[in-house]
N, C-alpha and C positions, 0 to 999 in steps of 0.2 A: 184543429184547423185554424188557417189564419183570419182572424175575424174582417179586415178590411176588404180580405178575398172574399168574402161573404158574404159581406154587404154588397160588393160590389155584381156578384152574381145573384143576388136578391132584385137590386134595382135592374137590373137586364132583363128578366124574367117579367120584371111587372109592365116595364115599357115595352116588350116585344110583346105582352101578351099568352105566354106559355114558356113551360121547362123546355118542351124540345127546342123552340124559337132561339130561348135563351144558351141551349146547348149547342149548335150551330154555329149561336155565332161567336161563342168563347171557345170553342173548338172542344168541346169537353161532352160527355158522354150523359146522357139524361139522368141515368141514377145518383152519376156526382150531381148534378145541380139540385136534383132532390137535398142530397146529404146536405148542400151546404144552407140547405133555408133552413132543415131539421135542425143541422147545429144553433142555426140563431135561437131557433125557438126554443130548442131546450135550453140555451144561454140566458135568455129571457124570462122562459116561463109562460110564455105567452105565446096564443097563436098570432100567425103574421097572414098566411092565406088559407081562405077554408079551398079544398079540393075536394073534386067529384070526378071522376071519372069522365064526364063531359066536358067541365069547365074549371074554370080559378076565379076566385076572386079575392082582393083585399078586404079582411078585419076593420076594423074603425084604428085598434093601434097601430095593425098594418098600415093603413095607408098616414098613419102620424110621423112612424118608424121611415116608410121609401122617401117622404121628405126631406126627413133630417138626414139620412141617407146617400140623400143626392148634395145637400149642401158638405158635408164629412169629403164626401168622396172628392168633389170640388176643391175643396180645400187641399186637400194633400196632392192634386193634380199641381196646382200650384206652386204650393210650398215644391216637390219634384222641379218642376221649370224653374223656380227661384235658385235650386242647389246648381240645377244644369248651367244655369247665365254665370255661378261665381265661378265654374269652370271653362270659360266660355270668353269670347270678346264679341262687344256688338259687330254686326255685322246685319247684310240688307239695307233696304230699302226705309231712307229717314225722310219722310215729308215735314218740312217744316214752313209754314207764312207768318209773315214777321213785316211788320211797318217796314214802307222802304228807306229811308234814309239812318233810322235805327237800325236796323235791318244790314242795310249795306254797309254801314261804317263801323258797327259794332257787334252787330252777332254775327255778318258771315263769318268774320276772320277767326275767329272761336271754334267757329263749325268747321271750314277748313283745316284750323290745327288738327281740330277732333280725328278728323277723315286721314290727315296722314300720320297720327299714329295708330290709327285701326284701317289698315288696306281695304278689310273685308267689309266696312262700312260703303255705302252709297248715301251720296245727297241729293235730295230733291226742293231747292227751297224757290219761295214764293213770295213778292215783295207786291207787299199790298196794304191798304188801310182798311179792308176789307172786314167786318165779321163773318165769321165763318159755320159752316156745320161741320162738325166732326165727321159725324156717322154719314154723311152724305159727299163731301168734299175728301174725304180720306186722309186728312192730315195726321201724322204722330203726333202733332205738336203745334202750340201757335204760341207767339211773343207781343203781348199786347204792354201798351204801357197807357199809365192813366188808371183812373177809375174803373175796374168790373163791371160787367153788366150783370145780367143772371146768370147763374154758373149752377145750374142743377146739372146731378150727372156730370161736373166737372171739380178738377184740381187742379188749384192754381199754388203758385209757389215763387215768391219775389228774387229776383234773382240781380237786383241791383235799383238805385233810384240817382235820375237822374236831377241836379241842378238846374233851376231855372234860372239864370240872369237877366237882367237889362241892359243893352247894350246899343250905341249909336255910333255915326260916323264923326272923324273932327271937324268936316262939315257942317253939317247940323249942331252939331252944340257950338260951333262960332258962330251961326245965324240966329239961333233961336234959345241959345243957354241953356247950361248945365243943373237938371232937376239934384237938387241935396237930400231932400224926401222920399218916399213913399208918395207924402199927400199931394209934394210937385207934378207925379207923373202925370195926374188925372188933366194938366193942363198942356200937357205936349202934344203931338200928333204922334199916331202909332203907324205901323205896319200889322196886321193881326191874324193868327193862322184862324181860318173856317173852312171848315169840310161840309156839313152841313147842319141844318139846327141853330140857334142864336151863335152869337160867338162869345169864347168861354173868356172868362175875366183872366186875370194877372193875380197871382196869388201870393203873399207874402207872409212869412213866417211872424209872428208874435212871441213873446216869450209867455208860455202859461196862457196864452188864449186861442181861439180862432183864428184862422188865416185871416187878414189885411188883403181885401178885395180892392181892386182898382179898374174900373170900365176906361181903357183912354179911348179919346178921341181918335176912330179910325174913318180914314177914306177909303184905304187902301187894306181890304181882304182877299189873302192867297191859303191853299189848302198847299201849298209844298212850301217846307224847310227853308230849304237851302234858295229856292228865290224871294223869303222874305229876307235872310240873309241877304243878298245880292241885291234887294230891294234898300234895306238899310245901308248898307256902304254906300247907295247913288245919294245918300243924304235926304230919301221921301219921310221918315222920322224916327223913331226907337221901336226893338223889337223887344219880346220876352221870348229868351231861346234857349232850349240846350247848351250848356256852358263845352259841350263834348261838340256841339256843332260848330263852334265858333274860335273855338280855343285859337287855332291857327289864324283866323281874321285877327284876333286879337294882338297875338304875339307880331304880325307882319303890320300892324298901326293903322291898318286898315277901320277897324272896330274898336272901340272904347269901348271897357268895362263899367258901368254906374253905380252908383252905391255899393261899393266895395265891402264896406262894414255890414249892409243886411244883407241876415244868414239866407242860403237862398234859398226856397220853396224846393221840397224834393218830390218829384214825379215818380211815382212808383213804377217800374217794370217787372211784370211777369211772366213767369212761363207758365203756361195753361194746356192740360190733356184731359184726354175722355177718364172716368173714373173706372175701373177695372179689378177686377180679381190681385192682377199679376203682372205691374208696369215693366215693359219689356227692357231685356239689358239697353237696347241703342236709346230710349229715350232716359232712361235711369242714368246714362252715364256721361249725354246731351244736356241735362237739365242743371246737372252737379258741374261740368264743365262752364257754362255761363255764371251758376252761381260765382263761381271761385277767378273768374278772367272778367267778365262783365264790371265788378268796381272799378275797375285800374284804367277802364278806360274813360270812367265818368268824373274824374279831376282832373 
């Protein structure tokens, strides 16, 4: 007999509570679900349920044995859906929430390539700065960038890091001159992003050390992107931005790049899911997708 058929009509029996239970609902005849526990047990050597005539019940290794039983049987449920998806193209329903302005300018376009070349994919995304619950909010998938927070029950996986620059209007450095340092920054006026919580420093790369902290001087804190951008071109003072934010202010002379020669601070982004047995094709082949288009758009 086949032993995984065994097991698997072993464990049936103990969660339904009886042979006949268990014959019903594998559609199989009482005496085979007898055979197939006998088979185990003379496999074994060992009894798995003592039976009486009234009742069953689980051995001590029995009930060791429906454990490991159920995780065995698990597993190859799996591995099965692992062989089915290389046969397979994603497809369904992809909920994805992703920062909005990373979000908008960088991962949709990825996810839409994604979409038309799988028809049978749908997208569901969500642009927000939000943390989220998985198991609650029902996402496949979320796109954080920055620092982790707790990540029990989850897997994360960097799928690109973004350049911080420093950068102002010709404005503003004809009024108030061109920082050459690092240590100059600390004397300029800033623009500075805050969401909530203190607001987070200006980080600069070292060679062989800790990041090079710098607080500037702010008046002016905004929790969106692209109006501290728009906030800097009116010439209110320098920002620390995504170099993928700006690139275009930049090239139209709009925005001046700053210290060209320091390397710049890289922000890490993630792709972040619930941890699982058996990560499904459409977020498997969502994740691998950003990995591989995600850099190209961060220089």
């Amino acid at each position: 007999m086949d032993r995984l058929t065994s097991m698997a009509v072993f464990v049936k029996a103990v969660d339904l509570g009886s042979f006949a239970a268990a014959a019903a609902a594998l559609d199989l005849s009482g005496p085979m679900v007898g055979k197939h526990i006998r088979f185990l047990e003379e496999r074994l050597g060992v009894r798995l349920i003592n039976r009486t005539t009234r009742r069953q019940s689980l051995t001590d290794f029995g009930r060791a044995y429906y454990e490991r039983c159920r995780v065995i049987l698990a597993e190859t449920e799996a591995l099965d859906a692992l062989a089915a998806d290389q046969l397979s193209e994603p497809r369904g329903k992809l909920r994805v929430t992703m920062p909005v302005h990373f979000g908008r300018h960088c991962v949709m376009p990825v996810l839409l390539e994604l979409a038309r070349q799988y028809p049978a994919l749908e997208l569901e995304l969500s642009f927000n700065d939000r943390l989220i619950d998985f198991a609650e909010d029902g996402h496949d998938l979320a796109i954080r960038t920055g620092t982790l927070g707790d990540r029990a029950g989850l897997i994360a996986r960097r799928v690109a890091r973004q350049p911080m620059i420093v950068c102002a209007s010709p404005a503003y450095l004809e009024s108030h001159g061109r920082p050459e340092t690092v240590e100059d920054l600390a004397q300029h006026k800033a623009v500075v992003y805050r969401r909530s919580g203190p607001v987070p420093p200006w980080l600069f790369l070292r060679q062989g050390q800790s990041p090079f902290v710098v607080m500037p001087l702010n008046r002016f804190r905004l929790d969106d992107l692209d109006a501290i951008a728009d906030a800097t071109i009116s010439g209110t003072g320098l920002a620390w931005l995504p170099y993928w934010l700006v690139r275009e202010r930049i090239a139209a002379g709009m925005l001046v790049r700053l210290l060209p020669d320091q390397p710049p601070f890289l922000y890490d982004c993630h792709a972040v899911w619930l941890q699982t047995p058996h990560l499904p094709l459409k977020v498997r082949v969502a994740v691998d997708a950003l990995a591989a288009a995600l850099p190209k758009f961060m220089s």
